[in-house]
ZAMARGU-4260 file (C-alpha; in steps of 0.2 Angstrom, whole numbers, plus 5000, padded with zeros to 4 digits):
<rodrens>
0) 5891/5478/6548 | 5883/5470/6562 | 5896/5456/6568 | 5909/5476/6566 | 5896/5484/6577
5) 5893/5470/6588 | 5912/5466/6591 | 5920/5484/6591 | 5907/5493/6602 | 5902/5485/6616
10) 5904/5488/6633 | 5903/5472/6644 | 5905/5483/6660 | 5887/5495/6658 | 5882/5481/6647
15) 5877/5490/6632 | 5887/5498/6615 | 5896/5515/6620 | 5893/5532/6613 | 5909/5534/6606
20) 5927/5534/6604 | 5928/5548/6615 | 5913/5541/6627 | 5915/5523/6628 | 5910/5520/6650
25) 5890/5528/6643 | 5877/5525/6629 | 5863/5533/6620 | 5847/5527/6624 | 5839/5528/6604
30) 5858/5519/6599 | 5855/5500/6610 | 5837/5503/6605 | 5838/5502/6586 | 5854/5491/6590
35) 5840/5477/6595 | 5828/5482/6582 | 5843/5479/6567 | 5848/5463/6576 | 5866/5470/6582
40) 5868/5460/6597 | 5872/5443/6589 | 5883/5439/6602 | 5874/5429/6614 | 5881/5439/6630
45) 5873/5454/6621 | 5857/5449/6625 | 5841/5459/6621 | 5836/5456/6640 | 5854/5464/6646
50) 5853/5479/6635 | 5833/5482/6639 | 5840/5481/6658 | 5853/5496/6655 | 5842/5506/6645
55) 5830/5503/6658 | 5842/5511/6670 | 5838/5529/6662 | 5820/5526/6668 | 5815/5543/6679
60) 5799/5545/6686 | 5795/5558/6673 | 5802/5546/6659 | 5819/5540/6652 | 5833/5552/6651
65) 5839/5550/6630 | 5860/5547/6637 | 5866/5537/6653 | 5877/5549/6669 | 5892/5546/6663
70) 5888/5553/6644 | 5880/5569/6653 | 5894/5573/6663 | 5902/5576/6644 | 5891/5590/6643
75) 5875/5581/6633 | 5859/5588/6641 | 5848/5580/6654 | 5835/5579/6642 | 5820/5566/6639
80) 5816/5563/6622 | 5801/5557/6616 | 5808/5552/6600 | 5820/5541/6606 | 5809/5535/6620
85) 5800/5528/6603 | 5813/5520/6598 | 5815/5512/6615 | 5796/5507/6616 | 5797/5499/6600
90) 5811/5488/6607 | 5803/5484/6622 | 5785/5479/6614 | 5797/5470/6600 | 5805/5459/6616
95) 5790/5457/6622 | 5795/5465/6639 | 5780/5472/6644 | 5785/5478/6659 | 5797/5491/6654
100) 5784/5495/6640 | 5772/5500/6654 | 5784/5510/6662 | 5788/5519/6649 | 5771/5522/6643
105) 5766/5525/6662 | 5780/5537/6666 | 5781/5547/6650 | 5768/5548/6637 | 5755/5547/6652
110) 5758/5563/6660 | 5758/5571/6644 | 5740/5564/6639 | 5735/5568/6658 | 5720/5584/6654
115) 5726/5591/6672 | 5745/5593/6666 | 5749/5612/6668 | 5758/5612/6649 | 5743/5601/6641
120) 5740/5603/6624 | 5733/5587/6619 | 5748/5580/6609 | 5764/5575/6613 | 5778/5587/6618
125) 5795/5588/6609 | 5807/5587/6625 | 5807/5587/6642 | 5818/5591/6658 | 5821/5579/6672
130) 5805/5587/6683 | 5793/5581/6669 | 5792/5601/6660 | 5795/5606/6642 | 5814/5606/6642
135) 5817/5620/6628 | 5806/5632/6637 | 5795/5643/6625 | 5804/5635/6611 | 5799/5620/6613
140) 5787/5609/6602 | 5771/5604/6611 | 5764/5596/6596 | 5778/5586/6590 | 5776/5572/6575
145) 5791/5561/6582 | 5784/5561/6600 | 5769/5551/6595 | 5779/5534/6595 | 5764/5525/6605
150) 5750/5529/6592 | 5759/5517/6579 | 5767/5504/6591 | 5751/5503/6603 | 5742/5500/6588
155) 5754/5487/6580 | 5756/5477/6596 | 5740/5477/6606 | 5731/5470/6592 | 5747/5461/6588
160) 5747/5458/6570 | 5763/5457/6559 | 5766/5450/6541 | 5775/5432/6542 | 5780/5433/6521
165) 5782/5453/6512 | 5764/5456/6507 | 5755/5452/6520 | 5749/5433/6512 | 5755/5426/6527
170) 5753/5434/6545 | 5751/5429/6564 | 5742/5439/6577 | 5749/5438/6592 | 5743/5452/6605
175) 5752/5461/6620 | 5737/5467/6634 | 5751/5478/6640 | 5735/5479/6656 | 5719/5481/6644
180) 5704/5471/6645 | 5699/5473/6628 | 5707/5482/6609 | 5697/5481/6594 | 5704/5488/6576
185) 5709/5486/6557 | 5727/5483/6550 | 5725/5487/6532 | 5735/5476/6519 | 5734/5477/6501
190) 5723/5462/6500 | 5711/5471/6512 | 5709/5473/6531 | 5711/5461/6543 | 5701/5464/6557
195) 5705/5460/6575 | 5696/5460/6592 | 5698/5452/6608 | 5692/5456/6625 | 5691/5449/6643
200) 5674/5446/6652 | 5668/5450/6669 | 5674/5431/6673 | 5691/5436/6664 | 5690/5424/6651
205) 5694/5428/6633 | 5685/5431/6617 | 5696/5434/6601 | 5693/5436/6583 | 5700/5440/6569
210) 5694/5441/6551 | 5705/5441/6536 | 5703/5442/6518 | 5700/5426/6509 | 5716/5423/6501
215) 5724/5426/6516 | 5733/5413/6530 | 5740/5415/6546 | 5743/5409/6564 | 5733/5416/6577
220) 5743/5416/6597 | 5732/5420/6614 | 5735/5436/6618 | 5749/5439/6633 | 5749/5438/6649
225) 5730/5429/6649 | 5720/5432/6666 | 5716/5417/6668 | 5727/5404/6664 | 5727/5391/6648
230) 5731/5376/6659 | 5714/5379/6670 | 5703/5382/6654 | 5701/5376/6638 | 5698/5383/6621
235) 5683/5384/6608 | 5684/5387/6590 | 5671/5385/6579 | 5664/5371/6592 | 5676/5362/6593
240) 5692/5361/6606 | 5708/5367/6599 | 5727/5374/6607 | 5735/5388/6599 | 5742/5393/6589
245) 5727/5393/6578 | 5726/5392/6561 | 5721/5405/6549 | 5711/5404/6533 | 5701/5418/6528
250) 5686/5421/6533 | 5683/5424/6551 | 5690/5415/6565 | 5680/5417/6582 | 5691/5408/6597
255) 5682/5408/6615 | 5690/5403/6631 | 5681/5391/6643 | 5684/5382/6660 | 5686/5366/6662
</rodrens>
């Protein structure tokens, strides 16, 4: 199903798979962004970084519109959606293409989390228009489940732990700052929690640990992008010098970053 998706509906010229056979010059934003998820693009000319630079294309300053102009002009609403804008989140932090992350995050969910936002409610909204306001008007959902992408993927990536084998025996932590100094939480597994922390001090070197459950292994990656650089520093665990990735054994792993 892939290689048919991959072969039959792309579009080379807006770089991205169409809407339809009726639409095929514009594309749904949720469509390419579950398309990287599933591992569609196997062509190498349908790269991850080309389609994140189309959807990125739909990027307004009050958030990403959910079709491209061309599908719009068919008579599909100028609407953002916050569910799909999940979608496209998740793709983003998948990529590791923290930039477009942050403008997503910055540009939609922000506003809605702003306390000085005439509609605040304190929880995401179901849609919006192009000027950043409910788009259904008084029918619209300002508490809407499916808006709240960012509460799972933020918590996924920042801390940045993922199972390596079904199970959870085998993991890596890998982190995305995504601009924080510092992220501290539990990602539960069925052998327990492991527990992650990392944080940048005044002299923006790092502190990270992670502690796992004793029958547990993984891989542990510096967080990304560092503020200060691995080449100008050097790094301690347990007393001794080591380079990442670092190995994982149970217990609790406590990895410092030092100059030189």
């Amino acid at each position: 199903m892939r290689t048919a998706i991959d072969s039959n509906l792309w579009n080379d010229s807006i770089g991205a798979y169409y809407l339809s056979d009726s639409i095929e010059d514009g594309f749904a934003q949720d469509a390419n962004a579950i398309a990287i998820l599933a591992g569609v693009n196997l062509d190498p000319n349908h790269s991850t970084e080309r389609i994140l630079s189309s959807l990125g294309k739909l990027i307004s300053p009050h958030g990403p519109l959910a079709f491209s102009p061309e599908v719009i002009s068919q008579g599909f609403q100028s609407y953002i959606s916050p569910y799909a804008s999940s979608y496209h989140l998740r793709a983003a932090l998948a990529s590791n293409a923290s930039e477009q992350a942050m403008k997503l995050l910055s540009s939609l969910w922000e506003p809605m989390a702003n306390a000085g936002n005439a509609n605040y409610t304190g929880t995401f909204w179901e849609t919006l228009n192009q000027d950043g306001r409910p788009a259904l008007g008084l029918v619209t959902s300002l508490c809407h489940g499916w808006a709240a992408g960012p509460t799972a993927e933020l918590s996924k990536y920042v801390l940045g732990a993922t199972p390596s084998v079904p199970g959870w025996r085998e993991f890596t932590v890998a982190p995305q700052t995504l601009g924080l100094r510092s992220a501290a939480g539990k990602v539960p597994t069925l052998h327990g929690a492991i527990e992650i922390e990392w944080r940048f001090d005044e002299d923006d070197l790092l502190t990270m640990s992670v502690e796992a459950p004793g029958q547990l292994v993984g891989e542990a990656f510096l967080p990304q992008p560092l503020l200060t650089a691995s080449n100008e520093t050097v790094f301690v665990v347990d007393g001794c010098e080591q380079e990442a990735p670092f190995e994982l054994q149970g217990g609790r792993v406590l990895i410092q970053q030092k100059r030189k």
